[in-house]
C-alpha positions as CSV (number, residue, x, y, z in Angstrom):
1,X,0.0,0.0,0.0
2,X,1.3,3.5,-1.2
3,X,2.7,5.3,2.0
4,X,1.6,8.5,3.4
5,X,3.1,11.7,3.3
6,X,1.9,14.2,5.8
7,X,2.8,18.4,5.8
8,X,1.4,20.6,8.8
9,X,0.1,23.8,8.8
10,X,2.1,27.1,10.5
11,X,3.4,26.3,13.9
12,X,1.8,23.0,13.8
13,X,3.6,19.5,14.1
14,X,2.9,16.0,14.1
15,X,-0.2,16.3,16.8
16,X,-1.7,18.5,14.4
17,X,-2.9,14.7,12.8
18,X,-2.8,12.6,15.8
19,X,-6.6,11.7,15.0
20,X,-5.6,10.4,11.3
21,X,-2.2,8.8,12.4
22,X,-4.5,6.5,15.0
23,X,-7.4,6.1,12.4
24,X,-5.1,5.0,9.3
25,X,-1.4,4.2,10.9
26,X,-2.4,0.5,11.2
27,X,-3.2,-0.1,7.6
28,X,-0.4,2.1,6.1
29,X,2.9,3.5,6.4
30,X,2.4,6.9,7.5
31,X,5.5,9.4,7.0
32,X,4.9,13.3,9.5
33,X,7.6,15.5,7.7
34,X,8.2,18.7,9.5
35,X,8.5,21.7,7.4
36,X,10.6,23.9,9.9
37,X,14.1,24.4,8.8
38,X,13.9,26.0,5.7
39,X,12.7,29.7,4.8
40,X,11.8,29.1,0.9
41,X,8.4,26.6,-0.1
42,X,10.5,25.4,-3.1
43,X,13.7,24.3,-0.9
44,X,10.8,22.8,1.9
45,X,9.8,21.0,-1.2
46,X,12.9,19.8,-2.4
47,X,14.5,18.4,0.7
48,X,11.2,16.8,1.6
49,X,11.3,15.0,-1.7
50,X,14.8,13.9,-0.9
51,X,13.9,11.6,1.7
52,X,10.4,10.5,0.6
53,X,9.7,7.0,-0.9
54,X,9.7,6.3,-4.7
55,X,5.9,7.1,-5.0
56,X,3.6,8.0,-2.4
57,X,0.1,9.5,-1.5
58,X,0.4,13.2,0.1
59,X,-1.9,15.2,2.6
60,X,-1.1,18.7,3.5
61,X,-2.9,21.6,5.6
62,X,-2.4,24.8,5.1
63,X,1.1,26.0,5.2
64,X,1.3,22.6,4.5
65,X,-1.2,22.5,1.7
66,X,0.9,25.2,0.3
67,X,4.3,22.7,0.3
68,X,2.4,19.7,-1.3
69,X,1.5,22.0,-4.2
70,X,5.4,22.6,-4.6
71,X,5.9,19.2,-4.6
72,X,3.6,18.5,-6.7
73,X,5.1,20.9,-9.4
74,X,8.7,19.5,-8.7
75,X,7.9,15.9,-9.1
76,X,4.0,15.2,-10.2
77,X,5.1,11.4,-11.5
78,X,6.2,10.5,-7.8
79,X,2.8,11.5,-6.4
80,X,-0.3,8.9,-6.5
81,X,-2.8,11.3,-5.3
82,X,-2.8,14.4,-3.0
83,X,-5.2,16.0,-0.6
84,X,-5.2,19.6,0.2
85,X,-6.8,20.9,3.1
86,X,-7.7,24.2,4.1
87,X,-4.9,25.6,2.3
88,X,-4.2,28.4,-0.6
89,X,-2.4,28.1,-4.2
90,X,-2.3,31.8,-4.6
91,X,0.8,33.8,-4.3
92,X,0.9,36.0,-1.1
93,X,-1.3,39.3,-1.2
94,X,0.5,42.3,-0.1
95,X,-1.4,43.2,2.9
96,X,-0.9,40.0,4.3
97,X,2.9,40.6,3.5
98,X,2.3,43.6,5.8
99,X,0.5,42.3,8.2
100,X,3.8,39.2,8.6
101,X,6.2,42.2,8.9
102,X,5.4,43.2,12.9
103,X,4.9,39.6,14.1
104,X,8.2,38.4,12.8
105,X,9.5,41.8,14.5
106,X,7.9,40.8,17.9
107,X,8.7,37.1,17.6
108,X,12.4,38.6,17.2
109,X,11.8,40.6,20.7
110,X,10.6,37.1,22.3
111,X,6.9,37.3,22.5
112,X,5.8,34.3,20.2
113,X,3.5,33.3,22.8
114,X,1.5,36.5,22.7
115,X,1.6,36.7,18.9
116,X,0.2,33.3,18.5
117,X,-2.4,33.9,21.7
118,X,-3.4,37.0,20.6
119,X,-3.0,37.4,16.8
120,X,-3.2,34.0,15.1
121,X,-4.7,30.8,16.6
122,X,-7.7,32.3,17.7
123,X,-8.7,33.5,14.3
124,X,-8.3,29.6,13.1
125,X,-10.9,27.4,15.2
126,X,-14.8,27.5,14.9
127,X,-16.6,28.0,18.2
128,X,-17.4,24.1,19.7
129,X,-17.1,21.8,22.8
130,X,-13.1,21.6,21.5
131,X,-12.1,25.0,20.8
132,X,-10.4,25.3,24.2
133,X,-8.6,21.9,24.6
134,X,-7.5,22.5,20.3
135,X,-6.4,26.0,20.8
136,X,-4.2,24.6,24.1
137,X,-2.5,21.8,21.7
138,X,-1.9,24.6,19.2
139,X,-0.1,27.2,21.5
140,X,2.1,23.6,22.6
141,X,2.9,22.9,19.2
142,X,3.8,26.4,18.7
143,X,6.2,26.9,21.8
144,X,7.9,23.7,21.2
145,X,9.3,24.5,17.7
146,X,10.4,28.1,18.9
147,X,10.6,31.4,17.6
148,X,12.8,30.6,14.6
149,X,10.5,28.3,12.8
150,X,8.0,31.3,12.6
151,X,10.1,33.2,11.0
152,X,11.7,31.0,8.5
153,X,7.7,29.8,8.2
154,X,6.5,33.5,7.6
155,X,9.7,34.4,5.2
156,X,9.0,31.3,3.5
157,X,4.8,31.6,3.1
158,X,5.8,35.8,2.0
159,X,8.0,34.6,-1.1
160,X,5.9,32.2,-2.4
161,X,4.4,31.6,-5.5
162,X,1.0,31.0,-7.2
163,X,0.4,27.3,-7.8
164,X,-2.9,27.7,-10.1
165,X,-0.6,26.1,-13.5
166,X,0.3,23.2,-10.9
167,X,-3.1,22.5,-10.2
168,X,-4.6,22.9,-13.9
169,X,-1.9,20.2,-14.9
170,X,-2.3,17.7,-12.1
171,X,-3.4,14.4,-13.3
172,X,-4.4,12.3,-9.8
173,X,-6.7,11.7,-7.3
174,X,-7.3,14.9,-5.3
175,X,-9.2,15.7,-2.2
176,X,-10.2,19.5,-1.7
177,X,-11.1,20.2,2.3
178,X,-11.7,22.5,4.4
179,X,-13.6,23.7,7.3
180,X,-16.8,25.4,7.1
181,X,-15.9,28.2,9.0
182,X,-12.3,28.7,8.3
183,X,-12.0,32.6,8.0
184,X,-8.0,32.1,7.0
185,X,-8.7,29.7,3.6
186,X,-12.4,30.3,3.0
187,X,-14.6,27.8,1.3
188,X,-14.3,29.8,-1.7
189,X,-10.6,29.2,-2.3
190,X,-11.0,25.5,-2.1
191,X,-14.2,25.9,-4.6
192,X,-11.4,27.6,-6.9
193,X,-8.8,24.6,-6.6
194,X,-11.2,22.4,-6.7
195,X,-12.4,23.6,-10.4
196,X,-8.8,24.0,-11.1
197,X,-8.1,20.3,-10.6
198,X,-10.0,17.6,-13.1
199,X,-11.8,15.6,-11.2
200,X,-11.2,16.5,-8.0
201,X,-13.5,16.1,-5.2
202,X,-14.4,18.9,-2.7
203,X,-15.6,18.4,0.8
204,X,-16.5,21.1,3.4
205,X,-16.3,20.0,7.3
206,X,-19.4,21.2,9.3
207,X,-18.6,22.3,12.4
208,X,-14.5,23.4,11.8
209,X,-12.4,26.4,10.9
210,X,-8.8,26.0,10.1
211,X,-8.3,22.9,11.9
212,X,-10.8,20.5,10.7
213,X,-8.0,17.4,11.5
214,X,-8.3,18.3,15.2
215,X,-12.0,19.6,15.4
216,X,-13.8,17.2,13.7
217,X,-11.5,14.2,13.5
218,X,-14.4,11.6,12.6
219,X,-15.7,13.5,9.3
220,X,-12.0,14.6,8.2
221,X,-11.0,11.2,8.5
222,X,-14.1,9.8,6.7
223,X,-13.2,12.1,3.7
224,X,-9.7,11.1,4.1
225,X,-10.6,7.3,3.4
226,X,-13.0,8.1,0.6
227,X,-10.0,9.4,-0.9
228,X,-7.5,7.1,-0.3
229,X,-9.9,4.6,-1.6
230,X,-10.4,6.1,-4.6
């Protein structure tokens, strides 16, 4: 069976798919490959094919998401099928450029926790029973990997480049999710790369934002295995 390849968003590591790693480890080889040490999507990309198998199956979220599309434009013949999730293929918008400019600044002066309290993970979760205990395991994940990993994530997300040709070209199974409620990647962009990709198949998680891995494990993982079934 075709491993597994999995990206995570911003500030996000392995936990981020702890509900998919239980749900699907003991039928497959699963592969978590952090994307923290680089600051460019297309060197991410490249060192992450380096040490991938021949040919696998690929799954990233957002920052993530973004990564999978570079790889996917590097090498399309290694990949069997991809899933993008609550993600963008566009090129970075200049206010958002501005807005990354003052939180690498104060990430620099040490206060990554407050930038992540205040300024980012609460804008990514839908209200539910889980918001509290998911935006607790984000701010872990985000402490743990440190201040330099946000900004070689932010410098990295700033530079790069739209992905639309990648997607118009790809050839593969391809899953298109998101939340419902995800203010950051709206269902309209996954709309767009869904229609971008031939044949690709969209589905929007009731009941999730950003995070639809953590806040609705059950259906993410349900769409996951329609797609790895496919």
């Amino acid at each position: 069976m075709t491993p597994l390849v999995l990206l995570p968003g911003m500030m996000c590591d392995a936990r981020l798919f702890g509900p998919q790693i239980a749900a699907f480890s003991g039928r497959r080889a699963l592969i978590y490959a952090p994307i923290s040490e680089r600051s460019s999507i297309e060197e991410l990309a490249s060192d992450i094919l380096a040490d991938a198998p021949r040919r696998f199956a690929l799954a990233g979220l957002s920052m993530g998401g973004i990564v999978a599309m570079e790889i996917l434009k590097q090498a399309p013949d290694r990949i069997e099928r991809i899933a993008l999730l609550d993600t963008n293929p566009l090129a970075e918008q200049e206010q958002m450029k501005a807005r990354r400019l003052p939180q690498m600044l104060a990430v620099k002066q040490g206060k990554l926790a407050a930038i992540m309290r205040d300024e980012m993970k609460p804008n990514y979760l839908s209200d539910g029973p889980r918001r509290g205990e998911v935006l607790d395991l984000c701010m872990d994940m985000a402490l743990d990997l440190g201040p330099h990993v946000f900004l070689n994530q932010s410098r990295a997300l700033m530079d790069r480049h739209d992905q639309t040709d990648t997607l118009r070209k790809a050839n593969l199974p391809a899953l298109v999710l998101c939340g419902a409620h995800d203010t950051l990647c709206p269902v309209s962009r996954h709309e767009l790369m869904a229609d971008l990709i031939p044949g690709a198949r969209l589905e929007v998680i009731d009941g999730a934002g950003h995070l639809p891995t953590l806040e609705q494990p059950e259906k993410t993982n349900a769409a996951l295995a329609r797609w790895l079934e496919d």
